[in-house]
ROROLO-34666 format. One record per residue (C-alpha): residue in one letter; x, y, z. Coordinates in Angstrom, 2 decimals. Layout:
N
R   resn         u         v         w
R      A         X         Y         Z
...
END
This chain:
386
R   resn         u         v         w
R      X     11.39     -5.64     28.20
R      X     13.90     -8.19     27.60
R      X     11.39    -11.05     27.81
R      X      9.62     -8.87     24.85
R      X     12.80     -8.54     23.08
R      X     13.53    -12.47     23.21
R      X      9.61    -13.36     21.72
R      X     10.21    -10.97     18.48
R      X     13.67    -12.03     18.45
R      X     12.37    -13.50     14.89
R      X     11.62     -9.58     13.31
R      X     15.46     -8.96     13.51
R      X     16.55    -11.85     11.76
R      X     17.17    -10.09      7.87
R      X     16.19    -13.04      6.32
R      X     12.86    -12.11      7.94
R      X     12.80     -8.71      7.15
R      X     13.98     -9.25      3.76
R      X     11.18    -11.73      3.09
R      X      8.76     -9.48      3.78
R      X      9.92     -6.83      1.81
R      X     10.24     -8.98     -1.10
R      X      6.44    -10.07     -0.46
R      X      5.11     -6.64     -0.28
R      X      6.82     -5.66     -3.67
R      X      5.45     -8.86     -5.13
R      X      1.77     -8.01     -4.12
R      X      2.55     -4.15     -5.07
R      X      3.94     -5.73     -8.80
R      X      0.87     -7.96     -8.54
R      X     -1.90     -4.92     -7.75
R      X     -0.06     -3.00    -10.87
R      X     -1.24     -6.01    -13.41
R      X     -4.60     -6.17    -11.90
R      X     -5.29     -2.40    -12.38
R      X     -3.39     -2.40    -15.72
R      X     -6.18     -5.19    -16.92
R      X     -9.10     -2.70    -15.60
R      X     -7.43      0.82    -16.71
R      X     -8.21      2.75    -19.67
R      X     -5.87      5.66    -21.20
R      X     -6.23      9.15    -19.82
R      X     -7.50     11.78    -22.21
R      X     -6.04     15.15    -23.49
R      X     -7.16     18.79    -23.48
R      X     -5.33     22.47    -23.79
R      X     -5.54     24.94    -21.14
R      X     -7.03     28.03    -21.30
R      X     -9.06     30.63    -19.53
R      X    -12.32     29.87    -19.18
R      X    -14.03     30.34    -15.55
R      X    -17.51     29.04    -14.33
R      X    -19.25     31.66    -12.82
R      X    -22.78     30.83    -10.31
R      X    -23.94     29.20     -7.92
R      X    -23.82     25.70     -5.92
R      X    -25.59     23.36     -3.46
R      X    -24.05     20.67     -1.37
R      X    -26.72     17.43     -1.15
R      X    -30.42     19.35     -0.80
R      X    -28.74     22.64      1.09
R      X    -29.26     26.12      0.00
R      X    -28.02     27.97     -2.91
R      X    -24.73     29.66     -2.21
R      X    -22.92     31.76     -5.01
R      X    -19.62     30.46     -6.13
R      X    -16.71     32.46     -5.27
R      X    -13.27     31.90     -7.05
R      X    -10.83     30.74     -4.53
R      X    -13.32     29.49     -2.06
R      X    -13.66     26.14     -0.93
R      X    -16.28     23.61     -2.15
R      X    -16.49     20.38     -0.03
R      X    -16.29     17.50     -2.29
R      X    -16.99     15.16      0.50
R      X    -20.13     16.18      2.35
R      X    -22.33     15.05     -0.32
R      X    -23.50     15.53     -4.01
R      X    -22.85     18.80     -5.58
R      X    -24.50     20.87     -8.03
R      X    -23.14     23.75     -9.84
R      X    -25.56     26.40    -11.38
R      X    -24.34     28.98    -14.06
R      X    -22.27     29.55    -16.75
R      X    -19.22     29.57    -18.51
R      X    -17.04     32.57    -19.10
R      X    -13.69     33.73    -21.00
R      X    -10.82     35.34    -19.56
R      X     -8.11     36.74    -21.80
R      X     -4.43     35.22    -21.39
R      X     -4.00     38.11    -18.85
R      X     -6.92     37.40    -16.93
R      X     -9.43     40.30    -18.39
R      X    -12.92     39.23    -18.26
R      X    -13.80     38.57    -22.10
R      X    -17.78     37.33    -21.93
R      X    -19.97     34.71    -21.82
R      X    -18.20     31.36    -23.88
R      X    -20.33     30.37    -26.91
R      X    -16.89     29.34    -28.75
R      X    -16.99     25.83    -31.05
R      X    -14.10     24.03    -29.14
R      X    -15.28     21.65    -26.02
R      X    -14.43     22.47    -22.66
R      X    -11.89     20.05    -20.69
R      X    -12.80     18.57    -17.36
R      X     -9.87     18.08    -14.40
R      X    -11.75     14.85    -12.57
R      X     -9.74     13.95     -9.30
R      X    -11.82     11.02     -8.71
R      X    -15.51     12.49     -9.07
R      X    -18.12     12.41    -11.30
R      X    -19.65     14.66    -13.61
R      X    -23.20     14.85    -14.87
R      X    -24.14     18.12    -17.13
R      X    -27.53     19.21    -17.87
R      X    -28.25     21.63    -20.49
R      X    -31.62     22.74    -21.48
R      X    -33.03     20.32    -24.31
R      X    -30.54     17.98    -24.65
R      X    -29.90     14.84    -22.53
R      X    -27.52     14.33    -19.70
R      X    -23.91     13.87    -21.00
R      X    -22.21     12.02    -17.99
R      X    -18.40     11.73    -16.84
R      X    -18.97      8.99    -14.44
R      X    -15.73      6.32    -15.04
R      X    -15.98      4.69    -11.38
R      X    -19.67      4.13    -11.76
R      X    -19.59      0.39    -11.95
R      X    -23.01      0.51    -13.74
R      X    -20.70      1.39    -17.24
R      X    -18.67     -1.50    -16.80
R      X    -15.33      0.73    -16.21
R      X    -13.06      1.12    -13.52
R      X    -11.56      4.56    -13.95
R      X    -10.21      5.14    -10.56
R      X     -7.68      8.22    -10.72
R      X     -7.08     11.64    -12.21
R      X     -8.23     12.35    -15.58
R      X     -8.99     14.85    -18.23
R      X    -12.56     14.77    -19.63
R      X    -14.24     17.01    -22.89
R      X    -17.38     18.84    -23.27
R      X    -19.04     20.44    -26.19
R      X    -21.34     22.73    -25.10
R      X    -25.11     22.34    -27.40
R      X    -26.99     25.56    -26.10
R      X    -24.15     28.30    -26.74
R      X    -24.17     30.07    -23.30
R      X    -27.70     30.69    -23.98
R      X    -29.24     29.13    -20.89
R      X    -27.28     27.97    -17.35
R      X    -25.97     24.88    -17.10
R      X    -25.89     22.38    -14.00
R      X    -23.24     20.05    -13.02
R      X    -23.70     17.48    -10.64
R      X    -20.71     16.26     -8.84
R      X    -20.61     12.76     -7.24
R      X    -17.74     12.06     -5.03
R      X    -17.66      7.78     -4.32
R      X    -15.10      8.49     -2.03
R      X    -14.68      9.69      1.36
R      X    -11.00     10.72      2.36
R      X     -8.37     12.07     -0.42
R      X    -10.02     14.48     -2.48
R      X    -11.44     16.34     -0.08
R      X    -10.66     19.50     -2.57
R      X    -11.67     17.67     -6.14
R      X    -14.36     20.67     -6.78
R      X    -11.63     23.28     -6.23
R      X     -9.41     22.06     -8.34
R      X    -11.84     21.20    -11.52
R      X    -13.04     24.89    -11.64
R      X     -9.96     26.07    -11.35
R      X     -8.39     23.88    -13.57
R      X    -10.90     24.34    -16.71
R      X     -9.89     24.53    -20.00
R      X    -10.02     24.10    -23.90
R      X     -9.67     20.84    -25.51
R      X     -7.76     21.27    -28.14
R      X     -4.19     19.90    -30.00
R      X     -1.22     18.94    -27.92
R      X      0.07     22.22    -26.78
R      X     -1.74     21.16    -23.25
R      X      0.29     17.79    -22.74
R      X      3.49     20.02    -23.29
R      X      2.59     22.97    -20.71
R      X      1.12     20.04    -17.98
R      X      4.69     17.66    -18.98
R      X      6.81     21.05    -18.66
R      X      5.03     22.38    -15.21
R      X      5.79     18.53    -14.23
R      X      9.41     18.27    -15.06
R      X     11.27     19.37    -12.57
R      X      9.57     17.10     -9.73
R      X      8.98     14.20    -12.10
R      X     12.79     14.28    -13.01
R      X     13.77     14.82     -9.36
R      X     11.77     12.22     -8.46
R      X     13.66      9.50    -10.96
R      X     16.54     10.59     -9.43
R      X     16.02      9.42     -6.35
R      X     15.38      6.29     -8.13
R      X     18.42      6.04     -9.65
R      X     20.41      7.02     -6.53
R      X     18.19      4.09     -4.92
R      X     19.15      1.77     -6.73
R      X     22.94      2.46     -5.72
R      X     22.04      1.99     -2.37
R      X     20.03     -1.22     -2.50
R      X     22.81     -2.80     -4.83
R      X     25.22     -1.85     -2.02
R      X     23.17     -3.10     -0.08
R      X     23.12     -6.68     -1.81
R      X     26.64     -6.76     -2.28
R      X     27.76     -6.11      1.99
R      X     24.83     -8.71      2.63
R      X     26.68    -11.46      0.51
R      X     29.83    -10.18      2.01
R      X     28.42    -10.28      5.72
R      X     29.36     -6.64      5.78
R      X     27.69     -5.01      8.90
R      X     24.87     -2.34      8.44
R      X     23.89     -4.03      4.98
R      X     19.87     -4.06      6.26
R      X     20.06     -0.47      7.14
R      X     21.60      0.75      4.00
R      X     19.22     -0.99      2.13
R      X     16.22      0.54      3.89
R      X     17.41      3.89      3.51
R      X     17.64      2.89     -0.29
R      X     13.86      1.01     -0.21
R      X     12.77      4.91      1.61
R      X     14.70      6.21     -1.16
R      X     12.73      4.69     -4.13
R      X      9.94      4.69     -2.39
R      X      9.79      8.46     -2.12
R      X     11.25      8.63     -5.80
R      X      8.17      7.27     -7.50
R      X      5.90      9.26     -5.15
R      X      7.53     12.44     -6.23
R      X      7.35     11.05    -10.14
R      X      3.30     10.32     -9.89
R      X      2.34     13.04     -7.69
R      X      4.07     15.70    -10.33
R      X      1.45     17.98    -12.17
R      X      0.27     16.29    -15.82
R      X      1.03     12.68    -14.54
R      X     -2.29     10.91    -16.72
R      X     -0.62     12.74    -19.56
R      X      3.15     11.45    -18.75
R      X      1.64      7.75    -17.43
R      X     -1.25      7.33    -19.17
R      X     -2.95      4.21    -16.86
R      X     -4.73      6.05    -14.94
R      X     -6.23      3.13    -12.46
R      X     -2.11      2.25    -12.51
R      X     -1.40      5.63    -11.72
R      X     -3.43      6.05     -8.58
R      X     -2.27      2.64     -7.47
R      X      1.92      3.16     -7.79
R      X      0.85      6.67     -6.05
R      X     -0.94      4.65     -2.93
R      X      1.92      1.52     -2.54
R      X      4.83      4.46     -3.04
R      X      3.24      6.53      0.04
R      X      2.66      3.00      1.84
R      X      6.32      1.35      1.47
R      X      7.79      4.51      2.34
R      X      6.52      5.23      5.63
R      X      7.09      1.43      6.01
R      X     10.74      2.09      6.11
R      X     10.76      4.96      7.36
R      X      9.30      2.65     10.46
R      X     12.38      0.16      9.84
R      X     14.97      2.70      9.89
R      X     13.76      4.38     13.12
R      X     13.64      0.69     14.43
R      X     16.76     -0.05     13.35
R      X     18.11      3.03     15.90
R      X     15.51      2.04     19.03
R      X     17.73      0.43     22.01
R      X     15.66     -0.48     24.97
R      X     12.16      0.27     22.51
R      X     13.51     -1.96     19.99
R      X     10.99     -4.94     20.52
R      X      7.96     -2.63     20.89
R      X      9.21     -0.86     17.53
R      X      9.39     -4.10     15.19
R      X      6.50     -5.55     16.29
R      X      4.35     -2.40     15.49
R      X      6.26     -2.02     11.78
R      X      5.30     -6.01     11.50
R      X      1.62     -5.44     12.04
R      X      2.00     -2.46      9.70
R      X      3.23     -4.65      7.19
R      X      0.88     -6.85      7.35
R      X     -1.56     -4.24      7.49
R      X     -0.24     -3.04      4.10
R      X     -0.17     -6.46      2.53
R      X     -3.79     -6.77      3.45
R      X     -4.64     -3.50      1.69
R      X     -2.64     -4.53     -1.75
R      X     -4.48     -8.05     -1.69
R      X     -8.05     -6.27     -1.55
R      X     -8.69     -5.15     -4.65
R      X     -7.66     -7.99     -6.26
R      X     -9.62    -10.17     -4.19
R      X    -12.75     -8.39     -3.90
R      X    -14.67     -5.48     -5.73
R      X    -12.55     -2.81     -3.16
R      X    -10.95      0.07     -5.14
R      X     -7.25      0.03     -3.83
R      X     -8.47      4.12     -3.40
R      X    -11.07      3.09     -0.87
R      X     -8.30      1.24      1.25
R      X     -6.04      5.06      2.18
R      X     -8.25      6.07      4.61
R      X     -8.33      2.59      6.92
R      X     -4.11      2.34      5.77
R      X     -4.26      6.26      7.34
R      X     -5.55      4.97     10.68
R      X     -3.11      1.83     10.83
R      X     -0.09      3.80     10.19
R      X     -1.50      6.99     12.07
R      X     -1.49      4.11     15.42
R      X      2.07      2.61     14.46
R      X      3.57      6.50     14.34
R      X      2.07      7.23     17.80
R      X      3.60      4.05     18.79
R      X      7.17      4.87     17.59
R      X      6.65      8.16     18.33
R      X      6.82      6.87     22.48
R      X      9.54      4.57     21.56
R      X     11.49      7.74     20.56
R      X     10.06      9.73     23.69
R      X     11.37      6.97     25.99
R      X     14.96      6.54     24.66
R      X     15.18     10.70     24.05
R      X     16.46     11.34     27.72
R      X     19.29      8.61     27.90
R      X     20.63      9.63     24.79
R      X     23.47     11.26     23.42
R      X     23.51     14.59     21.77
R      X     24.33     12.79     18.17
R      X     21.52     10.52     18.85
R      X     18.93     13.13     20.00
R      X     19.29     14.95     16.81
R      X     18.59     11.33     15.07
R      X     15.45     11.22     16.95
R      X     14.40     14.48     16.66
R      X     14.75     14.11     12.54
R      X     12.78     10.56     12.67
R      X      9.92     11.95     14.57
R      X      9.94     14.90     12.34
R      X      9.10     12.74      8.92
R      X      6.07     10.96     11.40
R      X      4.72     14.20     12.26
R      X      5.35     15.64      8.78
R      X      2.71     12.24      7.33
R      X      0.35     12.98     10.29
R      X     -0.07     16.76      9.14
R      X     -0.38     15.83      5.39
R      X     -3.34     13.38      6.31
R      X     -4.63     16.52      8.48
R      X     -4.50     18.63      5.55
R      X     -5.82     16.31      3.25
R      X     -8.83     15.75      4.95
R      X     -9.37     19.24      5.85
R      X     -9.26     20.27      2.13
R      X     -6.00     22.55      3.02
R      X     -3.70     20.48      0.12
R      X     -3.45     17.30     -1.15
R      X     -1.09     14.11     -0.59
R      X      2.57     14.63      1.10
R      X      2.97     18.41      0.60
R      X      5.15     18.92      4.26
R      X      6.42     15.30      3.76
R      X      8.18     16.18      0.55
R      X      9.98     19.62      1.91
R      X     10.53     17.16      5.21
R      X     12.27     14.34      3.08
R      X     14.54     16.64      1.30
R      X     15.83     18.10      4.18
R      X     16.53     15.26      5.74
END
């Protein structure tokens, strides 16, 4: 172990460490003005009660009859959705069939639409097709003005280019339909947002504290200046994740290819120091812990550089960045294991809450691949009670 220790000696140098921080916020800054070149401006809509009621087919399967609260599989395949849409009154009565003037708003969590009605040509929501020349990757409100009246059924084809994330994307557009109409939508998605988009700035703010304090022992040669700035770098990290994961964010940050990408480096920086701090606290491990959050690192400077260098959505790189950092929290997880026993009682209950946040990721990726919720759901209730 101590021949291990003296090879990596390098990774706890914090001119080292800070280096590489500094170069993954550079590429992060950089992937931000590359997908602020390619985004386009999220649209608008007004909720309302309005329900599609049928029947769907994953890929060329059977006919299955769609039943609210079930789960569609976004992932297995093209869907189509047979039927029609219906009114509910504001207290949830069944009203009829819709035949009403105003269009009908789309939730898109990074699918695409195609609606066929009978006599009038395809109408397609497809803004990560690169045959239109757009790259819409994200969440995103889309409008629809129906031609026949509720006369005949409709179909809806759903086409998922992704494979891991939005596992759950059909679920939430039916259940998230709506009117398009005025701006009393943007204020009821902003106001359900508020609280965790405000929360979440707050934890940038308090951040900041941190990392200046952090700058100001470093200059002073103050002891523990790396580790306070890491906890401020998990901090911020988790701060913006809160902020763009927050209900109505394409209507608060209107990007939406920028949205999706702060959403993906905010996830990947903070587990990154979430590895550093529980590095920082291995003994006998230590070695084995910094070399496995360097190759993360690296890992997650590879995945920024991608989609600037070739035609990769950043999207498309979560589910390999899933399996890198799903190997480096195994790997810290037996670092943790393996210094448990020697430890004190203080340090035990360290451990135990630094394993907790790896296992809280580990069930989120679970969950989101299973269709059960999306992004950090346990992480976040993990976080703030740590």
């Amino acid at each position: 172990m101590s021949k291990l220790k003296k090879k990596f000696s390098i990774l706890n140098n914090k001119h080292f460490v800070i280096a590489g921080i500094l170069v993954l916020i550079l590429l992060a800054a950089a992937l931000l003005l590359f997908t602020n070149a390619h985004s386009t401006l999220a649209s608008n809509a007004m909720v309302a009660q309005v329900r599609f009621y049928g029947e769907y087919r994953i890929a060329d399967g059977p006919w299955q009859e769609i039943v609210e609260g079930e789960h569609i599989s976004s992932t297995k395949g093209d869907v189509t959705l047979r039927g029609k849409f219906h009114m509910l009154a504001p207290d949830g009565e069944y009203v009829g069939i819709y035949d009403a003037d105003l269009p009908i708003a789309f939730y898109t969590d990074h699918i695409g639409l195609t609606i066929y009605e009978n006599g009038a040509e395809p109408y397609v929501i497809d803004h990560e097709n690169v045959l239109y020349g757009v790259t819409f990757c994200g969440v995103n409100w889309n409008a629809y003005s129906l031609t026949s009246k509720g006369e005949e059924p409709i179909e809806i084809v759903i086409h998922n280019p992704h494979r891991f994330g939005n596992e759950n994307a059909i679920d939430e557009m039916l259940s998230n339909l709506a009117f398009w109409s005025g701006i009393d939508f943007e204020r009821d998605m902003l106001e359900s947002g508020k609280n965790q988009r405000n929360t979440g700035l707050f934890f940038v703010i308090v951040s900041l504290v941190l990392l200046g304090s952090a700058l100001f022992s470093a200059l002073l040669h103050i002891p523990n200046s790396r580790i306070i700035g890491l906890f401020g770098a998990t901090i911020i990290s988790a701060g913006i994740y809160l902020a763009y994961s927050a209900p109505g964010v394409s209507l608060w940050s209107q990007f939406v290819a920028v949205n999706t990408s702060v959403l993906g480096f905010s996830m990947m920086f903070y587990m990154l120091f979430v590895a550093g701090i529980i590095t920082s606290f291995l003994k006998e491990a230590k070695g084995i812990g910094y070399l496995a959050t360097v190759i993360l690192g690296i890992a997650d400077g590879i995945f920024l550089l991608l989609p600037m260098l070739t035609g990769v959505q950043f999207y498309e790189t979560w589910l390999p960045w899933v399996i890198v950092q799903t190997v480096t929290n195994l790997v810290l997880l037996g670092c943790l294991v393996k210094e448990y026993k020697g430890s004190s009682r203080k340090e035990q209950w360290a451990h135990w809450g630094m394993a907790l946040l790896l296992i809280a990721f580990e069930v989120d990726v679970a969950a989101t691949g299973l269709g059960f919720w999306k992004g950090g759901f346990v992480s976040k209730y993990v976080f703030f009670a740590m």
